[in-house]
N, C-alpha and C positions, 0 to 999 in steps of 0.2 A: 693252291691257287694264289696267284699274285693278289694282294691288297689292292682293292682301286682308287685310284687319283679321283678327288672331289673333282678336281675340274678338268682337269687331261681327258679324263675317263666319262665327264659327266655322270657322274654316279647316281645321281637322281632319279634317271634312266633305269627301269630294266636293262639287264646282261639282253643281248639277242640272241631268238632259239638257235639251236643248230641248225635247223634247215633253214633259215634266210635267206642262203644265196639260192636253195631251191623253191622258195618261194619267188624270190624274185623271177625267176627264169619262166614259171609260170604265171607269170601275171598276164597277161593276156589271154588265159582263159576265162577269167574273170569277166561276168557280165558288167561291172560295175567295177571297174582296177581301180577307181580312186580311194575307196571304201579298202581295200588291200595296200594301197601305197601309203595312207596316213598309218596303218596298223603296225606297216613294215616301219616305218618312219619312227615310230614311237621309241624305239628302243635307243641304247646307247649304242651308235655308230661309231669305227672308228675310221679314217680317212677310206680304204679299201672299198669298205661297205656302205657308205656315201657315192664315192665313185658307180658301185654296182648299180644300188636303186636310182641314182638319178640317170645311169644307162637305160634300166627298164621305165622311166616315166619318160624317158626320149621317146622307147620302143612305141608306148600308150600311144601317146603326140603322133608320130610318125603315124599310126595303125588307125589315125580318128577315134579313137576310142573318148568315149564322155569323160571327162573328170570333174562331173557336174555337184558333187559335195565336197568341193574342193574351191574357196573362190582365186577370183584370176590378182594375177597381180605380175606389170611387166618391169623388171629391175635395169636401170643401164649401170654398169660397172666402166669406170674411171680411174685411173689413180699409178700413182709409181711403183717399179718392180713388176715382178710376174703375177699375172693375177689368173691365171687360166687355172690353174689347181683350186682358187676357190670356185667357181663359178658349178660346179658339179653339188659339189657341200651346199653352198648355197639352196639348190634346187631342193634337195633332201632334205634339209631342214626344215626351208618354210612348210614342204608335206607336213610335218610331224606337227607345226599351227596348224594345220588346214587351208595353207595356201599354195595353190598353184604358181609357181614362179617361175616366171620366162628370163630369160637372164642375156641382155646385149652387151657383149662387152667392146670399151672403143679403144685403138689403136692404142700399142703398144706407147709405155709411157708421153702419150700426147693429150692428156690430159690439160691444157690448158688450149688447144686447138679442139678439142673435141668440143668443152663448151662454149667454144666464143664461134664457131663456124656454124654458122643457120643450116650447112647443108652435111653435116658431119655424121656418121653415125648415129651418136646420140641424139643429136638433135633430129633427127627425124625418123626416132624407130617411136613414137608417141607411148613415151615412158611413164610408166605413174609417178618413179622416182628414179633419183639418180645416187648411186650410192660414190661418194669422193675418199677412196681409199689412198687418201696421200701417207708415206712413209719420211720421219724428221729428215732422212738423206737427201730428200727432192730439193729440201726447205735454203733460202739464199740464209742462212743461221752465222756463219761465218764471221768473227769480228773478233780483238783482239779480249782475250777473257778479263782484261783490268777497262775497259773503255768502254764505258757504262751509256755515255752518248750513242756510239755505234752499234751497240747491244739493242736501245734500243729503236735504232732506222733498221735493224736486222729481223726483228719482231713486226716492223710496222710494214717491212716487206712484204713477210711473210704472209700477213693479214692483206695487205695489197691483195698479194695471187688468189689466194684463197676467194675471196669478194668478186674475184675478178669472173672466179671460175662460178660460185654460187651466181653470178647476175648473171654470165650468158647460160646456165642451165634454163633459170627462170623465162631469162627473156626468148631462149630459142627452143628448146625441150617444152620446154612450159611445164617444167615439174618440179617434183621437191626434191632439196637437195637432203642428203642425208651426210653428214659432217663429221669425221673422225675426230676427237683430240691425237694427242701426240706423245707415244709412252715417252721416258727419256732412255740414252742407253745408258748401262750399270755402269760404264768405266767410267770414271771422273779423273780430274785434273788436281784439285787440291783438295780431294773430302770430302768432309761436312761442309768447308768452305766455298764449295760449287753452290749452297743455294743461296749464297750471299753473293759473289762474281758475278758480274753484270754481264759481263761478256761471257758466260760457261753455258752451254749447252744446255745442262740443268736449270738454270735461270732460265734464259732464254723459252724454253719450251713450256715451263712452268708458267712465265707471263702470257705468251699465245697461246696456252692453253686459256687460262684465265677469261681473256679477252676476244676467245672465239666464241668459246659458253655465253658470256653476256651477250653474244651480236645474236643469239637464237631465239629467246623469246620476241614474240612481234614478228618475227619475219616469216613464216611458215615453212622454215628448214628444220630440221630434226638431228640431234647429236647422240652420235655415236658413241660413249664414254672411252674406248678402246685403251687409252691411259693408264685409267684406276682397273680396267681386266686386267693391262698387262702386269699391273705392281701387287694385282692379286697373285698370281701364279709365281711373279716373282720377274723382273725385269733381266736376270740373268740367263734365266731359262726361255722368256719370250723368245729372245733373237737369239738366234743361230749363227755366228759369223761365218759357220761352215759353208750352212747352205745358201746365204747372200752374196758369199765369192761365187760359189758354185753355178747358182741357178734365180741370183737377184730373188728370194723368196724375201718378204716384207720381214718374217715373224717364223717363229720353228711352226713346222708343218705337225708337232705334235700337237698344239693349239687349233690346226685347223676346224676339227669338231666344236670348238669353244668359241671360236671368233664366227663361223657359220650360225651356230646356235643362236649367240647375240645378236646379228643382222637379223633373223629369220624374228624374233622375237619384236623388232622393230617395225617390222614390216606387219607381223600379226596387229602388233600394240594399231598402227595406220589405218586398218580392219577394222577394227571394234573386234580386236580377238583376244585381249586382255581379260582375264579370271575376275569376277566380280566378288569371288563368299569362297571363303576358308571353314572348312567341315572338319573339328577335331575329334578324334577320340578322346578319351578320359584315362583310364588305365593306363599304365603306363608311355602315355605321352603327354597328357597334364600332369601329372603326378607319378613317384614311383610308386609301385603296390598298387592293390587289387582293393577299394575298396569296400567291396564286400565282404572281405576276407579281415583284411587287417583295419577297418572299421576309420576313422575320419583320423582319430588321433595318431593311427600307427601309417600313412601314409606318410610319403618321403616328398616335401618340398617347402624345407626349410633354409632359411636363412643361413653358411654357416656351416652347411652338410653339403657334399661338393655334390652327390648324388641329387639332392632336394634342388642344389642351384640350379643344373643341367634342367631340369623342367620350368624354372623359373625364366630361364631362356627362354623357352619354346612361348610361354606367358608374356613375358615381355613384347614380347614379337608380335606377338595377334594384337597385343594392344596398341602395340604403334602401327600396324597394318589396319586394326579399326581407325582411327583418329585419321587416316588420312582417306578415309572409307570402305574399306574391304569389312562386307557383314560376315559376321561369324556365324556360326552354327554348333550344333553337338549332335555328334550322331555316337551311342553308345550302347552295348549290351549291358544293362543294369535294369533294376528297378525305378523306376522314376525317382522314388523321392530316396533312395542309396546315391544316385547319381548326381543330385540335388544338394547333399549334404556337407561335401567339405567348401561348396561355393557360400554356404548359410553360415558353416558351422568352423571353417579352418583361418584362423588369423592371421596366414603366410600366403593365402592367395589373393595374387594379385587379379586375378579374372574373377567375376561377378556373375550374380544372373544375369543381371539386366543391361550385361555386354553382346549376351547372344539373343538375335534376333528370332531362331527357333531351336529348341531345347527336344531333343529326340533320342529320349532312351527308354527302352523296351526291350524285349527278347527278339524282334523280327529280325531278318539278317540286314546285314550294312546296307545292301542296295537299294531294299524296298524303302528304308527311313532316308537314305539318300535323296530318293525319287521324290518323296513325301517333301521333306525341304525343299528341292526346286520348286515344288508345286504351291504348296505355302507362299515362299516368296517368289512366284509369278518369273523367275527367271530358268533358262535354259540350263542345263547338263552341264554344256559346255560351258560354262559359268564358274562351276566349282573344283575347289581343290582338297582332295582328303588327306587328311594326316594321321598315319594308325603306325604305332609300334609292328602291328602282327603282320608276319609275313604270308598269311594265309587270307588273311580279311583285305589285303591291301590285292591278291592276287583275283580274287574272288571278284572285289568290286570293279578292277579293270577289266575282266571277262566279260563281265554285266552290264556294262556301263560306261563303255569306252570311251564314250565323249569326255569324261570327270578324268582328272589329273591326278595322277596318286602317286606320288613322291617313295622312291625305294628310300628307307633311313639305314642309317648302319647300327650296330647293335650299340655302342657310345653315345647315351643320350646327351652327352655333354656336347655332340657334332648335329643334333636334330636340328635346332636352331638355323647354324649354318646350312645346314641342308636344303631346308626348304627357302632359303634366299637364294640360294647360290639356282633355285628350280626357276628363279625371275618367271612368276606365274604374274604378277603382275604388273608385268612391265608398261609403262605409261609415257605418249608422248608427249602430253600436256596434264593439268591439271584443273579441273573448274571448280570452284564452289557449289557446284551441285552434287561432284565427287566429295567433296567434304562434309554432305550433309547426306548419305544416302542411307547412313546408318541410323541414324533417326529418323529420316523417312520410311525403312519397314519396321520400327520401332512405332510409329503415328496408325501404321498399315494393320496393326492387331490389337489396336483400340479400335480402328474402321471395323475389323471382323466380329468382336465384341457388339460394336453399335450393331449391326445386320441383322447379328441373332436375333437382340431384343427388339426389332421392328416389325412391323406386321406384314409388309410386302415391300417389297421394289422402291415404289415410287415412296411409300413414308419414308423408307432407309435413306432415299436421296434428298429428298426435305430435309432430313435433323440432319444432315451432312454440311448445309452451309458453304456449297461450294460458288467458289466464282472464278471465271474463268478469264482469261487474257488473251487475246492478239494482239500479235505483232508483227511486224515487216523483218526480215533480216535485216540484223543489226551487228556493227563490230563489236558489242560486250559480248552477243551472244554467240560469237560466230563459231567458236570452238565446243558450244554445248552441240551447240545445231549439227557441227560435222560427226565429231564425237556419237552422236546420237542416231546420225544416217548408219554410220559404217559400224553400228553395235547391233543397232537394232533388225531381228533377224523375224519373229513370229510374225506380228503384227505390221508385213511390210510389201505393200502392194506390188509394189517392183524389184524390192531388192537392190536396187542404183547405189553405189557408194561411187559420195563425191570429196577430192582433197579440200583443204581448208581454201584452200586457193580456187579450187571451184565453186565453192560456195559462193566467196566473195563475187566470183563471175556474176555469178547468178545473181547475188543481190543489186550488183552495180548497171545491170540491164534492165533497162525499162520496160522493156517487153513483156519481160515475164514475172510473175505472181508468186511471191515468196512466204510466208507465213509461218512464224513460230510458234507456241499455244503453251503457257504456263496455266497450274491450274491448286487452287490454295482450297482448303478447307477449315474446317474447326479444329479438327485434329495437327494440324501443318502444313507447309509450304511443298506439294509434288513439286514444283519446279516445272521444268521444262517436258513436258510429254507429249507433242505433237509437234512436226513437221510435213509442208505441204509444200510443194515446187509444182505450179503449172505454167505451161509452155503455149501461144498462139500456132495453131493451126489451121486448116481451111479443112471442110467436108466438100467432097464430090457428091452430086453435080452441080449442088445448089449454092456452093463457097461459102455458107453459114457462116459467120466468125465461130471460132470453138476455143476453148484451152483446153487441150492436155492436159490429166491428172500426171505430170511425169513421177512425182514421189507424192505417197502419206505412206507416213508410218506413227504408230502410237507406242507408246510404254506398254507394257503389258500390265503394269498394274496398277491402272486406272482405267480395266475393262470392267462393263458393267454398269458404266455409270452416266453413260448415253453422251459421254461427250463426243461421238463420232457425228452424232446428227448435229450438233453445235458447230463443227469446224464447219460441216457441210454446208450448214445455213453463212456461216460466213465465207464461204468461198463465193456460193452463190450471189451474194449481195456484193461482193467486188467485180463479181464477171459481170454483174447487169450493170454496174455503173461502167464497164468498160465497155461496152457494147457489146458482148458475147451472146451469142445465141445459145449452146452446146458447151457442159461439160462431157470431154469422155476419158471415164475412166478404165484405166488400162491392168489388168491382171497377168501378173508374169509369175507362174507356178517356181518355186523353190523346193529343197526338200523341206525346210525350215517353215514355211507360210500358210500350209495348208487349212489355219483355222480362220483365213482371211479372204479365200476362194470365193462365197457366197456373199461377201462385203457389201460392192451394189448393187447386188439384185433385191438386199435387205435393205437397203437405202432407196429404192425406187426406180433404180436407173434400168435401162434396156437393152438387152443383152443385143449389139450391133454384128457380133460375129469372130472370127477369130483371123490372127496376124504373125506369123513367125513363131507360133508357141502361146502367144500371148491371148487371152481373151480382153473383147473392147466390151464396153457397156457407157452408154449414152444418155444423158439427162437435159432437158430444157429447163436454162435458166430461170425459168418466170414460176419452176417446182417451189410449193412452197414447203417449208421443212417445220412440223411440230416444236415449241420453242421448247425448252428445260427446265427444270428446279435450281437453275443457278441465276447467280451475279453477270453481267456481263462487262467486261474492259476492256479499252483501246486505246492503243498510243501507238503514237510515231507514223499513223496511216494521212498521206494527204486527204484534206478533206471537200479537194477537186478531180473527179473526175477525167477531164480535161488530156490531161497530160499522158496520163497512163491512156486513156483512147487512142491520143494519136502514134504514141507508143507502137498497140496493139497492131494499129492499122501500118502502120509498114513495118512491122514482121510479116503480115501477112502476107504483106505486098511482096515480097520474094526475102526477106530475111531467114538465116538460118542460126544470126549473132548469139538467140539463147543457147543454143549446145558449142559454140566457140570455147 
């Protein structure tokens, strides 16, 4: 059997069974095909078998069939060259995140009419984003390779088009643009001395590379790396000149699986579908040997010893993937304090105890301590990723436990490292400092479980707890925890709404409607950011009550428990009565993910009004007064008139529909 290509092959991937294509062809027996399309999804496709499943999630689509554990997401494709071969890949992919992807693509290289025309395809198929697959061929790059002036009005060109196309996306699509860089191609003119040549291709692309990455942060576009993929595989093998005479393809169609991957990846990261906690084994993937067997001193992960280094990789790695927030874990068969010993007891490891936020070794099998770490730290399945040498525990756990990401390694532990980078489980479109603290906040989270035990009930626990809580208005520092937060947050989530960064800002920027973010600190440390609330003015029949719409609350999951839900509530209330509201109603929209948030308000007091398109309403009169709490209370950045936001209210009511604009 052929060797596989890390990244040709995605090897990270499972091989795909042999029946595949006869799974595929029965998917529509399937009560539930989305649940079989993410499964089919999951393996390493190659171009063929991408084709096939994104035929059968046509089939689905065409047939109405649900793909209701699957969320939605609509793509407009753009860009130079042939792009119809990806647009299949695409689909397949995002399955294998868990997203549904509809895929528009606009006229054939008119990419710069697609986004400047209000009435163009893209512009009116209401995209969530727009993906700008431009190829350096499109680019006006052209300029004499010694004439460093013209080199660069060649680059400021090219930044021209580009801005041109990202503003009429914005302005006419109203979506995010998602932003390629620009590999270079492998021939050169003088060398090494192309990256000096002002005028060289290499230059060139090299500075618009540069200078389109700086124009993304602040803006709410999102980039592509496509560059640094193609100099991974190798810039000779990217392009094809074969098939760019042949059939204008951008990039070799053997890539197709790896450049679809990366997009699909981006679009999850958009999601809140990004991997929170890395779950390692111990044996032979922290260390060589068994240390049971060959005891703390005879384990292989030395300095020095090229076997010992290869795991010191895999170490390194977790510890730059903790530091920018990914919680760690250990899930192992050993004895506790066997498993315990070379982090105490070994002078060449670089991991710690007190790197991992839950420590799980025992004789149970992988999945039930899997299960247990979720649970522990209060996050979903899909959250994690395992890393196990064995190729029986790694198969075992995907059976069990499909949601968790289990990375195939190759038998070369000196390639694990790379492996699980090259698996981009964490791929990220921003980054907040609440990502950078989150490993010390479930580090704070089992001192909180600690304090519980030794308190007498409930309400003492929240007493020595010291917390104080915060509201706020949507705000631009916050605005990327806030979205960040909508589109991750999945248990604790009344509607389930995910809105772009750009929506957000909508939303805050409307007077109409009621924004509210909720930070909440303790003795132990800073939670940060765990509640969001968006409510919207509407009218009740027949009486026109003023109302607001609960359109979103969603809470953190861990900081249930602690009664801050009747805290937001009291502060929602006390902004509707200064705005003149009569009625909150809130709104219930069943997920598969939500279900522990079903009986929300009816435990809040509210009155079960009836049911809407799937959705259950429940009704509350502002003048309800709400139990106060064992906390602090803070507010900032709230007018402290009334006034405004009233008249606000009152003409939405009056026939406005500007808050969902």
């Amino acid at each position: 059997m052929k060797e596989r290509s890390l990244y040709a092959d995605l090897a990270w991937l499972p091989v795909p069974p042999a029946d595949f294509n006869a799974r595929c062809a029965k998917l529509l027996t399937h009560a539930d095909p989305s649940r079989e399309i993410r499964s089919l999804a999951a393996y390493a496709l190659d171009d063929n078998k991408l084709n096939r499943l994104a035929g059968a999630i046509a089939s689905a689509r065409s047939n109405r069939f649900s793909l209701a554990s699957l969320t939605p997401f609509r793509l407009g494709v753009i860009g130079s060259g042939t792009l119809d071969f990806v647009i299949p890949a695409l689909i397949s992919s995002a399955a294998r995140h868990g997203v549904a992807l509809e895929c528009v693509k606009g006229q054939y290289d008119q990419f710069l009419q697609e986004a400047v025309s209000a009435t163009s395809t893209i512009s009116t198929a209401n995209c969530d984003a727009v993906l700008i697959a431009l190829d350096y061929r499109s680019l006006p790059l052209d300029s004499p390779p010694a004439d460093a002036e013209a080199g660069r009005r060649a680059v400021a060109a090219a930044l021209d088009l580009i801005s041109a196309i990202r503003a009429g996306i914005r302005s006419n699509a109203r979506a995010v643009s998602i932003v390629q860089t620009f590999p270079a191609p492998p021939e050169t003119l003088l060398g090494s001395f192309d990256r000096i040549l002002p005028g060289s291709p290499r230059f060139a692309l090299d500075a618009l590379n540069q200078q389109l990455s700086a124009s993304i942060p602040g803006s709410q576009d999102i980039l592509l790396d496509v560059a640094t993929l193609a100099e991974t595989v190798g810039l000779a093998e990217w392009y094809s000149p074969s098939q760019w005479n042949m059939a204008k393809l951008p990039f070799s169609n053997t890539f197709l699986p790896l450049y679809a991957e990366h997009v699909a990846r981006i679009l999850a990261a958009l999601r809140g579908k990004s991997r929170r906690c890395l779950v390692l084994d111990l044996d032979n993937t922290l260390w060589g040997g068994v240390v049971g067997d060959d005891g703390v001193e005879g384990i292989k992960i030395a300095q020095g010893d090229a076997v010992g280094e290869a795991y010191l990789a895999v170490q390194r790695l977790a510890l730059a993937l903790r530091a920018r927030g990914i919680v760690l874990a250990v899930s192992s068969k050993n004895s506790d304090e066997t498993a315990r010993a070379p982090f105490q007891q070994h002078p060449e490891m670089l991991l710690r105890q007190d790197h991992f936020a839950v420590f799980q070794a025992n004789w149970s099998d992988k999945a039930s301590n899997i299960r247990a770490i979720a649970e522990e730290l209060s996050i979903g399945l899909e959250s994690l990723v395992f890393l196990d040498d064995n190729p029986m525990e790694r198969g075992l756990v995907r059976q069990a436990l499909p949601d968790v990401a289990v990375p195939e390694l190759p038998e070369d532990p000196a390639l694990f490292a790379r492996t699980l980078a090259a698996g981009g489980y964490f791929e990220a479109v921003a980054i907040s400092s609440e990502d950078l603290r989150r490993v010390s906040s479930y580090d704070d989270n089992a001192r909180r479980v600690a304090l519980r035990s030794a308190a007498t009930d409930v309400d003492a626990y929240l007493a020595l707890l010291d917390m104080q809580i915060t509201f706020q208005p949507f705000d631009e520092i916050g605005r990327a925890r806030i979205t960040q937060l909508i589109n991750k947050s999945n248990q604790f989530n009344l509607t389930s709404r995910r809105y772009t960064e750009a929506e957000v800002l909508a939303v805050a920027s409307n007077p109409g409607c009621f924004a509210l973010q909720v930070r909440l600190a303790d003795r132990f440390g800073d939670n940060g950011m765990i509640s969001v609330v968006i409510c919207r003015p509407m009218s009740l029949e027949p009486g026109k009550e003023r109302c607001w719409e609960i359109d979103t609350w969603l809470m953190s999951c861990r900081v249930l428990g602690r009664k801050v839900e009747q805290m937001v509530l009291a502060e929602v209330l006390r902004h509707a009565r200064a705005a003149g509201i009569d009625y909150l109603l809130g709104r219930y929209r069943p997920s598969n993910r939500n279900g522990m948030v079903r009986d929300h308000y009816q435990k809040l007091g509210f009155t079960r009004r009836g049911e809407r398109d799937g959705d259950t309403e429940w009704l509350l009169t502002t003048d309800t007064a709400v139990a106060e709490q064992p906390m602090t209370v803070c507010r900032a950045g709230f007018d402290v008139h009334a006034e405004p936001r009233r008249a606000a209210v009152a003409a939405e009511l009056a026939g406005a529909q500007g808050c969902r604009d």
